[in-house]
N, C-alpha and C positions, 0 to 999 in steps of 0.2 A: 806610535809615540811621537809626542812634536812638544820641542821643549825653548824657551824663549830664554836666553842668556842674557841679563843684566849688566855692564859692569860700569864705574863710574871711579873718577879721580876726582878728590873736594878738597881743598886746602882750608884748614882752620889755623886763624896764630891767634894767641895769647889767650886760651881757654881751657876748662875742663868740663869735657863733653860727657865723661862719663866715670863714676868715683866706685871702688870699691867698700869694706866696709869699715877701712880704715881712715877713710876720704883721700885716698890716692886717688889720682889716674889709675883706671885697669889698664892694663898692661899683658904682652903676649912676648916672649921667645922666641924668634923664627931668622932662621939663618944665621946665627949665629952675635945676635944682637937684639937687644930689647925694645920692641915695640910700642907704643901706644896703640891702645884699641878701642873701640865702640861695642857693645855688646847686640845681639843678635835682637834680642829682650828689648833691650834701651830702642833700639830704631823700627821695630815693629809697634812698638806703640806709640809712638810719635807718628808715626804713619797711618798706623790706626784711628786715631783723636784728633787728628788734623782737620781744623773747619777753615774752610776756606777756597780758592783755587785749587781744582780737582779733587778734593776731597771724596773719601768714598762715605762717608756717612751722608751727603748729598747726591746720593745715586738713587734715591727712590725704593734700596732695594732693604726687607727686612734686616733688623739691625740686632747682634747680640748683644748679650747682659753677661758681663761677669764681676761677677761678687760673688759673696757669703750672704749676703744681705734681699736677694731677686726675691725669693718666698716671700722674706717681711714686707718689701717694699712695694714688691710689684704686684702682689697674691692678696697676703693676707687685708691689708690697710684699705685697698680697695673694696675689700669684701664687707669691713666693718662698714665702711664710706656707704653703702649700699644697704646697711641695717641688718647684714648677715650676725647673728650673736656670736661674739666672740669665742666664750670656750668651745662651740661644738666646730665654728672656724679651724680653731687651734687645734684641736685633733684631730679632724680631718686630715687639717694640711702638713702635721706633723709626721702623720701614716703616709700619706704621699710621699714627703720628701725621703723619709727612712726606705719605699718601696723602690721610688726614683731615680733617688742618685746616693742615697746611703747616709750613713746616720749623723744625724743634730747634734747641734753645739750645746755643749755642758751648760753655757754661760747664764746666769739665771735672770729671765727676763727676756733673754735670743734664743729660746727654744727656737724658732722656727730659720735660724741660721742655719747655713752648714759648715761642717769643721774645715771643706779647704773651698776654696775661691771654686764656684762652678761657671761654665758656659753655656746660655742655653739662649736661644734665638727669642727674640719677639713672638714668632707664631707657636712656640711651644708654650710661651710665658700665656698667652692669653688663650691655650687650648686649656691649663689647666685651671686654669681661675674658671673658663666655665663650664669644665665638668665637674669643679667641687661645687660649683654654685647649684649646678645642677640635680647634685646627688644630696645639696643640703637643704634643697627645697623639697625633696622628696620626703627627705627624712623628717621634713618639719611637720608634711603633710601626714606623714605615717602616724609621728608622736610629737605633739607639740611640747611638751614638757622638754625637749631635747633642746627650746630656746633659752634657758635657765641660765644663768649666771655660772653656776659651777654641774659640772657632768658627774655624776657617780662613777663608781669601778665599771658597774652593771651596762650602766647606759656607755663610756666611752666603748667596754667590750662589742654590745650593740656597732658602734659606730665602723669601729676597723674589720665586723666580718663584713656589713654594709660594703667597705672599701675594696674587701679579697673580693667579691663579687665584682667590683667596677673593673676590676686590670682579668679582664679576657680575654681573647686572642684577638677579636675586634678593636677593642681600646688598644692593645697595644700596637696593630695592624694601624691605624688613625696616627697614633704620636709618631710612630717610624717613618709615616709615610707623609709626613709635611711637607711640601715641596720649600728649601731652604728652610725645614724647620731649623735648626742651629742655628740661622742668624749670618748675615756678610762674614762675620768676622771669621768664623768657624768655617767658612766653605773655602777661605782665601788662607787662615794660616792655619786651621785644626783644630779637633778637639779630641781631647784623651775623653773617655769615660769606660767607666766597671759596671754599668745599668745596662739589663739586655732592654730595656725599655727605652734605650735612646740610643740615635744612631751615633755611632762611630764616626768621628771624618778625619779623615788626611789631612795632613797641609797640602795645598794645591803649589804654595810659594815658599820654598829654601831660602834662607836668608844666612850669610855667611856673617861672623865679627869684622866689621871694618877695619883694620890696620895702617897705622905707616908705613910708606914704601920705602924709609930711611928708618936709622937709630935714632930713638927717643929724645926727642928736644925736649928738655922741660926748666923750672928753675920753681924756687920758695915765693912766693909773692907777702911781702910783709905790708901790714894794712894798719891803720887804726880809724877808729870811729870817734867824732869831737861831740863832746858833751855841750848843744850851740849855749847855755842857760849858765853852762861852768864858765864859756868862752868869754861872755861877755862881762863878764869879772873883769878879765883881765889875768885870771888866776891862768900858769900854764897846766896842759898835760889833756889826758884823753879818757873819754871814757870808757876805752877796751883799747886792745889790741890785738892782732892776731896775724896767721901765716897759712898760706894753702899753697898745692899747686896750680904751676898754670906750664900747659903744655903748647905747643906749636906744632902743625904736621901738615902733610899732603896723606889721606887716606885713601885706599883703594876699597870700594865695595862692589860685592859679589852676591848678585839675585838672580834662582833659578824658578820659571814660571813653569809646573809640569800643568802645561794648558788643556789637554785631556780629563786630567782629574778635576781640573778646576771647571770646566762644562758639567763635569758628572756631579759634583759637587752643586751646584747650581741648580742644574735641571731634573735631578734625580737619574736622570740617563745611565747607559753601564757604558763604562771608562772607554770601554773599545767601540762603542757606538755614537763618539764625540761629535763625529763631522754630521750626522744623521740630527743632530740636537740642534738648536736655536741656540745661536753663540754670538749674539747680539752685546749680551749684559756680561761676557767674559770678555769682547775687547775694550767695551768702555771701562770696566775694573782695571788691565791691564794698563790700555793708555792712560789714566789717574794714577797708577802706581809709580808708572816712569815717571812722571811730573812732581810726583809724592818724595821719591828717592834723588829726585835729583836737588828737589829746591828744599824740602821741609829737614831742619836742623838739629839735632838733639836739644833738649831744651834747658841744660844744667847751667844755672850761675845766668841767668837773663839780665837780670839786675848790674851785673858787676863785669861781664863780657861781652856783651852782645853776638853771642855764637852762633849769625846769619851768615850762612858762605853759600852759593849755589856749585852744583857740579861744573866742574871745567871740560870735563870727558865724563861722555855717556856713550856707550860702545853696544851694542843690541846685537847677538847670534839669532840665527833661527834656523833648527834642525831637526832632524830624528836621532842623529846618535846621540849618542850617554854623555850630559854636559860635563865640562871640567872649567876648571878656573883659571883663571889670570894671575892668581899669587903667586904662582912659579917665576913668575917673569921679575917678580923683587926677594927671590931668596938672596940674591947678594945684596946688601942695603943701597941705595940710590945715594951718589952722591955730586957733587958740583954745584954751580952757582945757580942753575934752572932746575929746581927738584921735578919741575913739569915734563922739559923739555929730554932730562934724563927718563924719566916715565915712558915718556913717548919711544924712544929709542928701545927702552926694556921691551914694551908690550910688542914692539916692531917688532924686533929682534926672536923672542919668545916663540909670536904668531907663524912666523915666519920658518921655526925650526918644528914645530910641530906641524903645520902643512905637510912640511917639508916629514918629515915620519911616518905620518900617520894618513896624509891628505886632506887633501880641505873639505869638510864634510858640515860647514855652518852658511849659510849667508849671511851677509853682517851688514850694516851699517852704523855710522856713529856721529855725534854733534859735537863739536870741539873748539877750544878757546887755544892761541898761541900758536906754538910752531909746528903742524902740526903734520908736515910732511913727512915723518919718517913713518904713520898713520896707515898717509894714503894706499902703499902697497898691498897691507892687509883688509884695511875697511874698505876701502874707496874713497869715493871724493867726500868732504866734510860739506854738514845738512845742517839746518836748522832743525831745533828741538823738533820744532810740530811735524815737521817732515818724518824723523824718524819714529815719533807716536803714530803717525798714522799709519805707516807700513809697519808696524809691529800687530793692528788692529786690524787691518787688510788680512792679515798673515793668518790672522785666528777667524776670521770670517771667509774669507776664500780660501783656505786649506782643502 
């Protein structure tokens, strides 16, 4: 097991990064004081979607699809586009999906939706477009009458044993054995599925709620909006008004890379035969990640915050034992006039008593803004970013 510890400190003021569904701040309890927080959810997909510098959807590497909507959009539309007839399309790929990943949406008109949001890689999306293509050229050749407008009872029967023949032990041997069939996204954060016809994956990457290292800063923000067309009346007053919050913090966040599974994930490999794999395309994902967490923002209230902070502290473990977290080190809430410089002290302080327990069983290094000596004793001497992306990527290819 070889496990890569993430953690970083990011100051945001006067934003809300992430709302509940009553448009609050979320919010967390810990230590005996109320927190703001970032949800696990909220910053996986912001990381996820990110175009730009280091972005993983610029990796070259197959990319997932999650929707309700992959069948309709990615399936069936191109089949018509191609002159495939419709209804024999639509039942096809309707016995598909129900055999697939489980049963279609009531909605009339998205038959070929599914009822919850699925995940499914590029190479699985284009395996099944053309084995229906394939089974519906067959069947065109067998009976052409199956190109019609509308399918009888008779004929659709016709169609779905046609389909219990296609799922074999071969077909299903073929869809399991895609290499990244599921797609980037799936091999780096998971995917649940109830279909023995698709594989299963792990999250390779834990992602913890980010929180404040202090008690919840927040206040009402009152606003209005000028009606410019009332304005230039002369007439007073507004054309709305309204109130949100806006919160202020220093967050701490907590990512674990179990880099093993994320090779196996990748290459198809088995978990324990990591180092034996090409882990070429696991550190460029990695060092994209670090860069991903450190610089990419939640994206709520763009318009009216601009909630761009980059990391101030980016701190990198790298070990075999079983990782733990750094939040211990803000159960008492941070306080004083340097929320950072109190940070640095905690994580010292913390680092230093669990060596001190348990022994030092991480190598570390970390990139840092400010004072950042009370650091050095645990991490070492302070790096620049790229310095510690690459011995994070070194770490997973020379292991």
């Amino acid at each position: 097991m070889s496990f890569l510890q993430i953690h970083t400190l990011t100051s945001y003021p006067g934003v809300l990064l992430n709302r509940d569904d009553a448009g609050f701040a979320k919010r967390l309890p810990f230590g005996g004081a109320s927190r703001t927080r970032v949800s696990s959810q909220c910053l996986k997909r912001h990381w996820r979607t990110h175009f730009g510098e280091a972005s993983l959807q610029e990796l070259g590497l197959p990319r997932s699809v999650r929707s309700r909507r992959t069948f309709e959009d990615k399936v069936a539309k191109p089949l018509y586009e191609q002159g495939r007839p419709k209804a024999l399309t639509d039942v096809v790929l309707k016995e598909f999906i129900e055999t697939v990943v489980g049963k279609t949406s009531d909605e009339e008109g998205h038959e070929l939706r599914t009822n919850q949001i699925t995940v499914l890689g590029e190479p699985e999306v284009m395996f099944v477009k053309a084995e229906c293509d394939k089974l519906m050229s067959r069947l065109l050749d067998e009976d052409s009458s199956l190109g019609g407008e509308v399918l009888s009872k008779e004929q659709q029967k016709s169609v779905k044993e046609a389909l219990k023949e296609l799922f074999d032990k071969e077909f299903k041997a073929n869809l399991k054995g895609l290499k990244l069939g599921a797609g980037l996204d799936a091999a780096v954060f998971g995917r649940m599925v109830t279909s023995d016809l698709l594989s299963r994956g792990d999250a390779a990457v834990h992602v913890a709620h980010a929180f404040t290292v202090h008690a919840e800063e927040s206040e009402s923000e009152y606003f209005a909006a000028i009606d410019d067309l009332v304005a230039e009346t002369g007439e007073l007053g507004s054309g709305m008004i309204g109130s949100t919050e806006l919160n202020s913090g220093l967050y701490y966040g907590y990512v674990v890379v179990d880099v093993p599974l994320l090779v196996s994930n990748l290459t198809g490999a088995k978990r324990e035969e990591w180092r034996d794999s090409d882990r070429d395309d696991a550190a460029q994902i990695v060092g994209n990640l670090i860069r991903l967490i450190a610089t990419v923002s939640p994206g709520a209230k763009l318009g009216s915050t601009a909630p761009y902070s980059y990391a101030q502290f980016v701190g990198l473990e790298w070990g075999q034992h079983q990782p733990r977290t750094l939040a211990n080190a803000f159960q008492s809430p941070v306080r004083g006039n340097s929320l950072l410089e109190s940070s640095y002290q905690a994580i010292g302080d913390f680092l230093g008593d669990m060596d001190g327990m348990y022994g030092k069983h991480f190598e570390r290094v970390f990139a840092g803004a400010g004072p950042v000596s009370e650091l050095t004793p645990v991490f070492g001497e302070q790096q620049p970013i790229d310095n510690i992306v690459n011995w994070a990527k070194s770490k997973i290819t020379e292991a």
